[in-house]
N, C-alpha and C positions, 0 to 999 in steps of 0.2 A: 359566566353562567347567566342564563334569560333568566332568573331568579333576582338578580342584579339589578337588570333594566328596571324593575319597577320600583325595587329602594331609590333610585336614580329618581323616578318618576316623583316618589312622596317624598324627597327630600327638596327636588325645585318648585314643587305647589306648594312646602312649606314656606321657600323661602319666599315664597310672591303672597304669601296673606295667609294661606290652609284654605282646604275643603276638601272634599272627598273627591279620588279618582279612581281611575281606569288602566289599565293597560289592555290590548290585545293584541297578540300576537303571530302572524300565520307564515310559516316557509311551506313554498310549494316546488316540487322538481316535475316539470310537463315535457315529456318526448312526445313528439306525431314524426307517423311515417305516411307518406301519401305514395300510392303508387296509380302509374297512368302508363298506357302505349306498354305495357308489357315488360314494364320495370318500374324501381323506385322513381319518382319522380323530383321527392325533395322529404328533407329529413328536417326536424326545425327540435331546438333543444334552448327552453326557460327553466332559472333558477332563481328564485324572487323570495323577498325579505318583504313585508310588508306589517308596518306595525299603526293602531290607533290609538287615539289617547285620547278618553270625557275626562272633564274636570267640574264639580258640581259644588254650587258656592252662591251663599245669597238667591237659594229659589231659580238659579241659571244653570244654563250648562252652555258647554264649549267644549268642543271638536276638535283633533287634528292628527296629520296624519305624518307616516314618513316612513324611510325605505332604507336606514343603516341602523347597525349596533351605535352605540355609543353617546358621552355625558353631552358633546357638544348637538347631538341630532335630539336627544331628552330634552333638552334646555331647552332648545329653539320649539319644537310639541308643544312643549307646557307652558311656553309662554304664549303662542297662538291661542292654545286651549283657555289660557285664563282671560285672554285679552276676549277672542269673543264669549267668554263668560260675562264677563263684565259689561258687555257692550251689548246683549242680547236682553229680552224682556222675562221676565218671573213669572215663574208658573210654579204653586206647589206641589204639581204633579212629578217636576224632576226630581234623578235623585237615583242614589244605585238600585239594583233590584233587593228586593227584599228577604229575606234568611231562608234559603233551600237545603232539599236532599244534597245525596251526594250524584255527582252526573257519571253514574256507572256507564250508561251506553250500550251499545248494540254493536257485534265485531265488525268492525268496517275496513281494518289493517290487514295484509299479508305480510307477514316478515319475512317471505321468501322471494317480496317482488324484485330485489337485488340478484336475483338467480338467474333470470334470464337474459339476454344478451340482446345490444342491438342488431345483430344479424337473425337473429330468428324472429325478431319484430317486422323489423324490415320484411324476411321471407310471409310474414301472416300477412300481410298488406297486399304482396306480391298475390301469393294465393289466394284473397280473397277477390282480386280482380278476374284472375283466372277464371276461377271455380262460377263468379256470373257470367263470363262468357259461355261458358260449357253447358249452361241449364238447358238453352234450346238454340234452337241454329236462326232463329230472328234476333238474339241478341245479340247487337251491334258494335256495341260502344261502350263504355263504363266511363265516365265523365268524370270521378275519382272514388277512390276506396283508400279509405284510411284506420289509420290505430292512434288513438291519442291514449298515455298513460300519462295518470298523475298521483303522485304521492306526495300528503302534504302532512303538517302537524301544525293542530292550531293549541294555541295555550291564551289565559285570563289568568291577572292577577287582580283585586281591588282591595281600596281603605277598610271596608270590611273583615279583614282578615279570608277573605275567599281568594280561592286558585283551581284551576284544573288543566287539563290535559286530554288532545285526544287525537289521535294519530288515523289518517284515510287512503286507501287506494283507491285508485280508480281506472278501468279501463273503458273506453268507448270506441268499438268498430264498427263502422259505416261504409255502406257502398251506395252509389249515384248510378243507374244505369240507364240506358235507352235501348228500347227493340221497337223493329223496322218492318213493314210489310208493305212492300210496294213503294209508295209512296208517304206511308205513313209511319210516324213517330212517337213512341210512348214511351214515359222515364216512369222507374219505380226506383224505389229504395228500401234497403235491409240494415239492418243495425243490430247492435248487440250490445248490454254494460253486465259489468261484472267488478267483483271486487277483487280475482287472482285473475290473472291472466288465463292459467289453465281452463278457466272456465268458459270461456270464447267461446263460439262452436258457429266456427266460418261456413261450414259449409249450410248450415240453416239461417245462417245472414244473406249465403251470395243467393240460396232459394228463396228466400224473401225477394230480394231487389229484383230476381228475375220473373216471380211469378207475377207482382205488382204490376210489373213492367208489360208482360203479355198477356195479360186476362185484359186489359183495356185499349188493344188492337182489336180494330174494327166495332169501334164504339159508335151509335145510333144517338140520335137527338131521342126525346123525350117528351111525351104526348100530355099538356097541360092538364093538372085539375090534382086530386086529393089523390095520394098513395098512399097503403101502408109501408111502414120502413122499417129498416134495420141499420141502424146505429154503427159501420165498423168498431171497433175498441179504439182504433187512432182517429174518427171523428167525433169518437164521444170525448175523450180526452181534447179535444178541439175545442170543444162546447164546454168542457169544466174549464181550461183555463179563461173563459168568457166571466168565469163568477169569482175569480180567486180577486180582485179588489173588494169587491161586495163581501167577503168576508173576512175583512180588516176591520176594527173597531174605530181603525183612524178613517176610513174613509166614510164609516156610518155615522160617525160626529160631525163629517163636513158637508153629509149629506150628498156625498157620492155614492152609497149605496142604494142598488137597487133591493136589498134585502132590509135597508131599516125602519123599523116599527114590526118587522115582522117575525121577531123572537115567540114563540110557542104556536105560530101557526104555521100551517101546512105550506109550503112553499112547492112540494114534487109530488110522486106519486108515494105511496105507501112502501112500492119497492125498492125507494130510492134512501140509500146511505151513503153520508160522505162525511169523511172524516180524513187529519190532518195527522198522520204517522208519522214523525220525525227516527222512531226505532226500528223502521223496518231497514234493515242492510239492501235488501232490494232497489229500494228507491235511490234516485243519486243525490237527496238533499238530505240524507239521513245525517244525523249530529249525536256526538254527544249531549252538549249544552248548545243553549241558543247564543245569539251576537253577544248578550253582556252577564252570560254564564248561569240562568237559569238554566237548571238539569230537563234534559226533552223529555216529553210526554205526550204519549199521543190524545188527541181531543177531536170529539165529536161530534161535530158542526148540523148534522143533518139525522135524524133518524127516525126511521120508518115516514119521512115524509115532514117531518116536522123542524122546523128550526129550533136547533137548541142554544145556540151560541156564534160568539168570533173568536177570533186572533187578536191575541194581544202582546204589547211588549209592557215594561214597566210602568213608560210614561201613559201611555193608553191607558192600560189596565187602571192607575190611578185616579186617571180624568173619567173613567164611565164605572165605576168601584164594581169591577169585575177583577181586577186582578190580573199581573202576567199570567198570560198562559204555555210561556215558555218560549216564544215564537216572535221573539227578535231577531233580524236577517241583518246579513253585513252585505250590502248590496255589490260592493268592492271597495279595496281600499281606501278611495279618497272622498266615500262619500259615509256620514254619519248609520248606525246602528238604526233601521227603522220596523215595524211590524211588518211579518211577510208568511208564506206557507213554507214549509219544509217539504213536506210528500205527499201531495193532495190527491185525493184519491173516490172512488168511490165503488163500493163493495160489490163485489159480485155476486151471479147466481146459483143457481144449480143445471141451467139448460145446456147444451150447447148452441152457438149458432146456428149449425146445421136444422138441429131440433127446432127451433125459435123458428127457422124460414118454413118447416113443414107445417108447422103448429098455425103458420099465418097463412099458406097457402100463396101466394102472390102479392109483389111488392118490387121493392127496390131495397138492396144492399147497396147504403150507402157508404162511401170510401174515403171520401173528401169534402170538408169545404175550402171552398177556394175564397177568403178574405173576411173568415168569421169574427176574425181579431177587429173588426168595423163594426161590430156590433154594438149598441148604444149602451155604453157601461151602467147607466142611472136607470132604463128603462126594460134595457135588456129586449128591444127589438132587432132586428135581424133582416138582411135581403143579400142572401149571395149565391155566388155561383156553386156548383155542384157537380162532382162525379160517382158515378155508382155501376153497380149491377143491376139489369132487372132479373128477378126471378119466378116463376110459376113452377105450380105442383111441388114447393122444397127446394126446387132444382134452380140453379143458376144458368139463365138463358143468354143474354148478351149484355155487353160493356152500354153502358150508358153515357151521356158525358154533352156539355153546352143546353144547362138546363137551368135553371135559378128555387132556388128552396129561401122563402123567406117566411118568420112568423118570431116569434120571442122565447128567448131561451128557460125562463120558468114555467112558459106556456107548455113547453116541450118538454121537462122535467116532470110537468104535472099527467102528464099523459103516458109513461111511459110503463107498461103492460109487466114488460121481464126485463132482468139485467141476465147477459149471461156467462159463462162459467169460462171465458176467454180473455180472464183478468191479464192486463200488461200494465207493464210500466214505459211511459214516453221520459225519458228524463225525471221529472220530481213531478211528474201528473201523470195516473195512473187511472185506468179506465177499463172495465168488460162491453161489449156490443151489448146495446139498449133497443127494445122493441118498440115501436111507437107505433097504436093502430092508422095514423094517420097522420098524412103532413101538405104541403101546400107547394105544390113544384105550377112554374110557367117555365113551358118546354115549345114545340110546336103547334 
């Protein structure tokens, strides 16, 4: 019984001195099917045991990790765990987390995902490459299109008398595409997650990866000086993960944030909300509980423009006496429990895009940055390349593309007119198209 492992656990930190521990525990089953050239291409099948173990003793903690059942793989943990106990420096911030709810959670299981077969995976794979060839007759190539399904179950026991439990599916299908006119070449891509399979819907993936793909044939350079813009939802999700350090509590203690000292002032524009959902099933960082079984709670980082808070884990929350706020991350296996975002996000509007481009009259719908992740973490300045649309009269006129957009990401936050009502989720960052009356493009 995994009920077992952790009497295992506090019975070998007894026998090496006492202190308070840990266990966590995660099995996951990951199937990918990738199809290419108009068949499967490769099928690939992981089944992983992955367990950690804190041990908290004399104002220390200590780490460790490992990958079977059993007293002899416990032993050898808990002695790693104690040794760099002991061997690490005191902080009275460690220490288990401190007395919660219970961590009900948000449905994130299908118990029917044993229903499907790998043959009919395979064939979604298969079809989804298909169905982007077939959207126009410049689609060329499909470079791959995959299904990855994972179903996993994570569980926490600790010296506190706490435990939980919480079981996930996950599907993510992706397509890579290229279309061809003449001489020229343009990749788009489509994706889709879901928590049953059923819920896929390939053919509005393969229509993603093909329209991406052909709206940005026969792209034009880009005539220097101040645009208004339009934010795609997969660029502004570009630009929020630029702030997900800055809104760590760890990183505002070391003085890596670009947001610290700036708790109750305006940091965005007034229509700017952003907040950290761990219970929306949508997202794919949704939890039960966080890494060391704080029950999730969503918090509200950003609102109406204003800063109102961080992310915290225990030790954090400790050191700046804000408190966990639930939003301990297990980065992977073999590395310790640290503060992180679950499903960052930020709140949409009521316009649509279409709306938002007629409302602005002329601009650029912007599509992409190309190497935003360089953007200066402490300062939050910015210079990269860029792809878009330009539009006039509403209307989308031609692909744009070898143009450079540089200025600073709260500069641009604070500027931003409307969010609109074409909320997505990218993975665990989640973003609607943002209107900016103006931005800083060197083109020709």
């Amino acid at each position: 019984m995994p009920e077992a492992l952790f009497g295992l656990v506090e019975k070998e930190v007894a026998r090496r001195g006492g202190g308070q521990s840990e266990l966590f525990l995660s099995r996951e089953r990951s199937r990918r099917y990738d199809a290419r050239g108009g068949g499967i291409d490769s099928i690939s099948f992981s089944d992983s045991l992955s367990l950690g173990v804190r041990v908290f003793r004399n104002g220390r903690m200590g780490f460790s990790y490992g990958f079977r059942e059993g007293w002899e793989e416990i032993a050898r943990m808990v002695d790693a765990a104690v040794f760099c106990a002991d061997s690490s420096d005191p902080d009275p911030a460690y220490g288990l987390p401190d007395a919660a709810g219970e961590s009900a959670g948000p449905p994130l299981f299908d118990p029917a995902w044993d229903g499907v077969g790998d043959r009919e995976k395979a064939e979604f794979a298969s079809g989804l490459e298909r169905a982007t060839l077939a959207f126009d007759p410049r689609m060329k190539r499909v470079r791959s299109a995959s299904l990855k399904e994972t179903v996993a179950e994570v569980r926490f026991w600790n010296s506190s008398g706490r435990s939980g439990v919480y079981r996930v599916s996950r599907y993510f299908a992706y397509v890579d595409s290229v279309a061809e006119q003449g001489d020229e070449a343009q990749t788009g891509y489509g994706f889709g997650f879901a928590r049953r399979f059923a819920d896929l819907r390939p053919g509005a993936i393969a229509e993603e990866a093909g329209r991406r793909a052909v709206r940005m044939l026969g792209a034009r350079r880009l005539r220097t000086g101040c645009w208004p813009a339009i934010l795609e939802n997969s660029a502004s999700a570009e630009l929020l993960e630029v702030l997900i350090p800055s809104f760590l509590a760890s990183q505002v203690v070391k003085g890596k944030s670009m947001l610290a000292g700036k708790t109750g002032k305006a940091i965005a524009s007034g229509n700017v909300r952003i907040a950290d959902d761990p219970l929306d099933p949508a997202g794919s960082g949704a939890a039960a509980f966080d890494g060391e079984g704080t029950p999730s709670r969503p918090n509200v980082l950003v609102e109406a423009g204003v800063l109102k808070g961080f992310l915290s884990d225990s030790f954090w929350g400790r050191k700046v006496g804000m408190g966990s706020t639930g939003s301990c991350r297990r980065p992977g296996p073999k590395a310790p429990p640290a503060a992180g975002i679950s499903n960052l996000l930020i709140s949409p509007g009521d316009r649509t895009p279409e709306e938002m481009r007629k409302g602005m009259g002329a601009g650029i719908l912007l599509t992409e940055f190309l190497g935003i992740h360089t953007a200066d973490p402490v300062s939050g300045d910015f210079s990269v390349g860029a792809a878009g649309i330009r539009f006039e009269g509403g209307e989308e006129k031609e692909p744009v593309r070898g143009f450079a957009v540089s200025g600073n990401v709260l500069s641009l936050l604070s500027r931003v007119a409307e969010t609109g009502s074409d909320f997505r989720w990218f993975g665990n960052v989640g973003s609607p198209s943002l209107a900016i009356p103006e931005i800083s493009v060197g083109g020709e």
